[in-house]
Backbone as a printed PyTorch tensor [residue, N CA C, xyz], in Angstrom:
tensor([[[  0.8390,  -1.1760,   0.0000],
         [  0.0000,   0.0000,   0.0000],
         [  0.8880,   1.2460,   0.0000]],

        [[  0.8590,   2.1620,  -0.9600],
         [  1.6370,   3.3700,  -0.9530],
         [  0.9340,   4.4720,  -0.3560]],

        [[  1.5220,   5.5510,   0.1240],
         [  1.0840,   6.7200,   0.8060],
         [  1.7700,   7.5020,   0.0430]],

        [[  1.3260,   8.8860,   0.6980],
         [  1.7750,  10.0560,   0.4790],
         [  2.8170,  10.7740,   1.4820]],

        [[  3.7920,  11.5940,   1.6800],
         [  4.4140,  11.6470,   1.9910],
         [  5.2810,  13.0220,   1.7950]],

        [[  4.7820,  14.1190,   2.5370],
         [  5.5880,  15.5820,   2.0590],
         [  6.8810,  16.0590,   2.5450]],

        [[  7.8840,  16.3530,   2.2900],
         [  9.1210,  16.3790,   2.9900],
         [  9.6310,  17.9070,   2.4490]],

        [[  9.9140,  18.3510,   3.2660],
         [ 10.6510,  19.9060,   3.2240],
         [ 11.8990,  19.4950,   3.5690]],

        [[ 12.6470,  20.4890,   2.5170],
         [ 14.1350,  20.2720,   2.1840],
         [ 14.9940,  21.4260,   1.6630]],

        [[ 15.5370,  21.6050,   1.9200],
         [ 16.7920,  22.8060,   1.0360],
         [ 16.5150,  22.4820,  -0.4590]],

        [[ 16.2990,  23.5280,  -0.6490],
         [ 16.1570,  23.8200,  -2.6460],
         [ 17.5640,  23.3070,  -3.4260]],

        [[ 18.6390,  23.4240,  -2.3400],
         [ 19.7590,  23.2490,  -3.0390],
         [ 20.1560,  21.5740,  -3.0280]],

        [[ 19.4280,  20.9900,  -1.7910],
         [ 19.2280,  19.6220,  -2.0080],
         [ 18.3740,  18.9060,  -3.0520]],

        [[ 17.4180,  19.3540,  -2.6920],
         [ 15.7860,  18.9280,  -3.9190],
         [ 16.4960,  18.9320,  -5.4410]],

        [[ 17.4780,  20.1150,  -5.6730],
         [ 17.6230,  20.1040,  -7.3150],
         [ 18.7100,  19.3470,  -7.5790]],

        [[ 19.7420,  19.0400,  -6.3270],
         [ 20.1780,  17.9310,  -6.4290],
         [ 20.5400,  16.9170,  -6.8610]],

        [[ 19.5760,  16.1840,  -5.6930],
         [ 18.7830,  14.9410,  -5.3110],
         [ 17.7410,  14.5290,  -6.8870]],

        [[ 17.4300,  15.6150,  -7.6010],
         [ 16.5460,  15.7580,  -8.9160],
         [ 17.4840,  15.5220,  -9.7750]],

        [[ 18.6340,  15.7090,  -9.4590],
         [ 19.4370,  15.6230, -11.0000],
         [ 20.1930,  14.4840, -10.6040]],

        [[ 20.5090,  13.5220,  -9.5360],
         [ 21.4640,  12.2170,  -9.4510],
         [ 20.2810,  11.2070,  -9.9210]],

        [[ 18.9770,  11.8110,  -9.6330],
         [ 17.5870,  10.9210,  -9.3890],
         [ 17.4330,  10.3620, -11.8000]],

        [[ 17.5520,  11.6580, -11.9300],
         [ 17.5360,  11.5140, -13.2270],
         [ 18.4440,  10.9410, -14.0320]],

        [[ 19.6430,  11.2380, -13.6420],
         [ 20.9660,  10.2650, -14.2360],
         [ 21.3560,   8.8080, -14.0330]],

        [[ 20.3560,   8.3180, -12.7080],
         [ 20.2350,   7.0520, -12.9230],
         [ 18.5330,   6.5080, -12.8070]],

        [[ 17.9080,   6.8490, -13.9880],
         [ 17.1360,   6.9500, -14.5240],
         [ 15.5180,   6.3090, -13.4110]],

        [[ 16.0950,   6.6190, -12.1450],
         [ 15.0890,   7.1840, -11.0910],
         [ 14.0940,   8.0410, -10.7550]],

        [[ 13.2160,   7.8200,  -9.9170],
         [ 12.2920,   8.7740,  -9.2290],
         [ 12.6680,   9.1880,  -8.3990]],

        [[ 12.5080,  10.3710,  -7.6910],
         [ 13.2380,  10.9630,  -6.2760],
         [ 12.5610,  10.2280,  -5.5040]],

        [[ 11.2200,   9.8420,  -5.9570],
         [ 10.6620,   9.2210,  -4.2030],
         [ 11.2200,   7.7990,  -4.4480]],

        [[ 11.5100,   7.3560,  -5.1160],
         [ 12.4470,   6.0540,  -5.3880],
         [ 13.3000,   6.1050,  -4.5400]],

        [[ 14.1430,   6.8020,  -4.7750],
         [ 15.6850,   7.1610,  -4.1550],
         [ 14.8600,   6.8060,  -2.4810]],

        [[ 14.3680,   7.6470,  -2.2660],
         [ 13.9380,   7.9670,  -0.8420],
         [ 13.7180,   6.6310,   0.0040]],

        [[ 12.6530,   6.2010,  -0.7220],
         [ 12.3870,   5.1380,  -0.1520],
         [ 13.1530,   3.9860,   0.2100]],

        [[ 14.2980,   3.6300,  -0.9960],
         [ 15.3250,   3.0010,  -1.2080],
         [ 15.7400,   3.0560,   0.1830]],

        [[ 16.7320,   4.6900,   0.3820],
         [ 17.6140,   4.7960,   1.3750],
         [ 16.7640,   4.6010,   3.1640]],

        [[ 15.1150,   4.5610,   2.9800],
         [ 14.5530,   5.1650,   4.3300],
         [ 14.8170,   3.1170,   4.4680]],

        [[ 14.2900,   2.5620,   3.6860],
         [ 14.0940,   0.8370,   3.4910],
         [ 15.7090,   0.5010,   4.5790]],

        [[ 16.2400,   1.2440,   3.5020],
         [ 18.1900,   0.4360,   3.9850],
         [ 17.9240,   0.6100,   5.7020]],

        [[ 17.7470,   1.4610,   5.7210],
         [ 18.0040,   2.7500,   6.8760],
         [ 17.0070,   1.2930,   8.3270]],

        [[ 16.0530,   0.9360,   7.8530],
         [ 15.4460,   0.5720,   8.7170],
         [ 15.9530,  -0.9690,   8.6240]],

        [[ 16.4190,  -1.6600,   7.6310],
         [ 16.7220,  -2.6810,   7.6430],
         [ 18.0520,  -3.1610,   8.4840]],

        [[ 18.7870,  -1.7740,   8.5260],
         [ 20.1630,  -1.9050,   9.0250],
         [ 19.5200,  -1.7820,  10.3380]],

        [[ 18.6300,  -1.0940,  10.7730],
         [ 17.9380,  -0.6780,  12.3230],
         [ 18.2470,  -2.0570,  13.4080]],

        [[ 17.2980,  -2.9750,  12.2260],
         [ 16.9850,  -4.3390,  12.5130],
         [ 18.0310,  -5.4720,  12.6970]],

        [[ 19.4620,  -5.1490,  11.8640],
         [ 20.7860,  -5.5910,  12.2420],
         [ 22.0210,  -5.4040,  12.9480]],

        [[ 22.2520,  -3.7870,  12.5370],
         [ 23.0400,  -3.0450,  13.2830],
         [ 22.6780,  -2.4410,  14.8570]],

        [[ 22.9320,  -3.0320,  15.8470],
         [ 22.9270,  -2.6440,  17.2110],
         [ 23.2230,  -1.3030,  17.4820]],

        [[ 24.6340,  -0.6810,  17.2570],
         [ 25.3240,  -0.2610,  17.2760],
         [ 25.7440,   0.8330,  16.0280]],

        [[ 24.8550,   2.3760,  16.4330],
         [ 24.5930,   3.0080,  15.8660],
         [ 26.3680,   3.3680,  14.8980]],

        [[ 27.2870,   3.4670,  15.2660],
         [ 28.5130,   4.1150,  14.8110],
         [ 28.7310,   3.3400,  13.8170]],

        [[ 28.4330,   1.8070,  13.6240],
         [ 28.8790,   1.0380,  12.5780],
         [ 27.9900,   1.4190,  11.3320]],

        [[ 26.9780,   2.0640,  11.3570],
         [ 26.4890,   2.7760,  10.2740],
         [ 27.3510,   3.8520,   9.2280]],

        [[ 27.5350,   3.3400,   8.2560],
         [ 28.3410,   4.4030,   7.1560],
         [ 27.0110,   4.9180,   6.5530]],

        [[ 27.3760,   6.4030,   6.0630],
         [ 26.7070,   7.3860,   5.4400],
         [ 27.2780,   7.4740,   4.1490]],

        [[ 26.5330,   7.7270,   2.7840],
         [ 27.0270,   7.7090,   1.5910],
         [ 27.7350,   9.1490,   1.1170]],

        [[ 28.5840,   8.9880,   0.6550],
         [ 29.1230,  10.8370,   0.4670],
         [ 28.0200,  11.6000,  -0.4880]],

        [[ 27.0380,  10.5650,  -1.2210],
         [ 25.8530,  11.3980,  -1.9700],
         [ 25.0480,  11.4950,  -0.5640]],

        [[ 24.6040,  11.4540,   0.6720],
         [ 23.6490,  11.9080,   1.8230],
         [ 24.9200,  12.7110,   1.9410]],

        [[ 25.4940,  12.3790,   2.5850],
         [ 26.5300,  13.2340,   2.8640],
         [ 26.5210,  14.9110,   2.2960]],

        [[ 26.6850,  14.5110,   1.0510],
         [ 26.9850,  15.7990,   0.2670],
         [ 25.4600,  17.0140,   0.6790]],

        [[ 24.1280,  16.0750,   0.6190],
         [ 22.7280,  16.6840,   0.6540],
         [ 22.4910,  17.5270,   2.2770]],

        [[ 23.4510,  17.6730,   3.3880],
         [ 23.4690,  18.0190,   4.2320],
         [ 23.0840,  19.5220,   3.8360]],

        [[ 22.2310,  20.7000,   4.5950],
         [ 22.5720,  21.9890,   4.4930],
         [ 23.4260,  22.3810,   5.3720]],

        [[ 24.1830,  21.9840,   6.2890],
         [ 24.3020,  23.0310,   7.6180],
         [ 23.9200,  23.2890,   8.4600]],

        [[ 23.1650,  22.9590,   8.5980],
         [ 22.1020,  23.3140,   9.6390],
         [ 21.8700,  22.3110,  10.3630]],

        [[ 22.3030,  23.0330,  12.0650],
         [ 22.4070,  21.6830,  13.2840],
         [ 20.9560,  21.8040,  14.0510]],

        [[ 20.2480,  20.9540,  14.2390],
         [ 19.1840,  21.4790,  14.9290],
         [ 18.9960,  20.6780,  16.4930]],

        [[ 19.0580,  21.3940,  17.4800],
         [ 18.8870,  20.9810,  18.7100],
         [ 18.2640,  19.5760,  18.7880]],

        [[ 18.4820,  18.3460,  19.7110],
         [ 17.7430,  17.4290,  19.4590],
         [ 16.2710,  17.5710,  20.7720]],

        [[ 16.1920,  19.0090,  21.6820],
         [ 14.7270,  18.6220,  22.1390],
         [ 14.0400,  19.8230,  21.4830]],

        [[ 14.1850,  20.1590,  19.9500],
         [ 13.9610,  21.3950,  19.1590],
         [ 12.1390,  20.7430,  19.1770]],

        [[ 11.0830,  22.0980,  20.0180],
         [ 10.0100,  21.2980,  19.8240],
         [  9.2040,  22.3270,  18.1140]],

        [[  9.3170,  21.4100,  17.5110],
         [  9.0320,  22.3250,  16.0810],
         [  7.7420,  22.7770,  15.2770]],

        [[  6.8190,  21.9300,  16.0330],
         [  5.4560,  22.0160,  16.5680],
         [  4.9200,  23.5700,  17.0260]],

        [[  5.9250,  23.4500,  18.3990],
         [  5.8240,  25.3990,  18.4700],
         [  6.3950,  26.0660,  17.8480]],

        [[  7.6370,  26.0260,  17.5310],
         [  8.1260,  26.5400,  16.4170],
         [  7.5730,  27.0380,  15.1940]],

        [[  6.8100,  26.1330,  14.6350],
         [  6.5510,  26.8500,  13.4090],
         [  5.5190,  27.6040,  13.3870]],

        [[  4.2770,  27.2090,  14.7190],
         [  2.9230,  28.1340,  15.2230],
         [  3.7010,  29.6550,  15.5250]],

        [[  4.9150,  29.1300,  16.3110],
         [  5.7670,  30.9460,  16.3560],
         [  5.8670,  31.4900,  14.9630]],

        [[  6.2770,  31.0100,  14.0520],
         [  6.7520,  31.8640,  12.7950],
         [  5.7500,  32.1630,  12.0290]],

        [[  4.5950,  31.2390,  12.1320],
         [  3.5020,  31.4250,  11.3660],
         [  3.0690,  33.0180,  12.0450]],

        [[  2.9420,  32.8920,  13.2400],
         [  2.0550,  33.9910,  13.8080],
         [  2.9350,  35.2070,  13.4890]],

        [[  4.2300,  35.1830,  13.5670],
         [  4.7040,  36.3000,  13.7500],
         [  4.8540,  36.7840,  12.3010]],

        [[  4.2460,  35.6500,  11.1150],
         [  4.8040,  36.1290,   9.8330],
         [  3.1860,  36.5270,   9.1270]],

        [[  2.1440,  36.1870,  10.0970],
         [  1.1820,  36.2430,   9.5740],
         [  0.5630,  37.9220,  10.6080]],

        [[  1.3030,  38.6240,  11.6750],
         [  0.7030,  39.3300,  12.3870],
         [  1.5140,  41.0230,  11.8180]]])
């Protein structure tokens, strides 16, 4: 059963991620799914989060941007909305 699935991303990733997606004659949500599949399959083998390697193509799709891990983003974005909508 397939779903839907919206993901916000850096523009500079998306066009990317759009152009490796096309050169090997992929869908981006292909790609995605591919890597979310690995991602959970390794979950299920790998104990031991550090033995996980990252591909230098994720790698490369990073923006910069560190985000707190108890970042609650929920309020967050009700803050920006309001303050962008007031």
């Amino acid at each position: 059963m397939k779903k839907k699935l919206t993901l916000k991303m850096n523009k500079f990733v998306i066009e990317k991620a759009k152009k490796y997606a096309a050169s090997h004659n992929l869908r981006l949500s292909q790609i995605i799914e591919l890597y979310l599949r690995s991602l959970a399959e390794q979950e299920d083998i790998v104990k031991d989060k550090s033995d996980i390697q990252i591909s230098p193509f994720v790698k490369s799709m990073s923006s910069g941007v560190h985000m707190p891990t108890n970042l609650e983003y929920k309020v967050e974005y009700v803050n920006h909305l309001s303050e962008k909508y007031n």
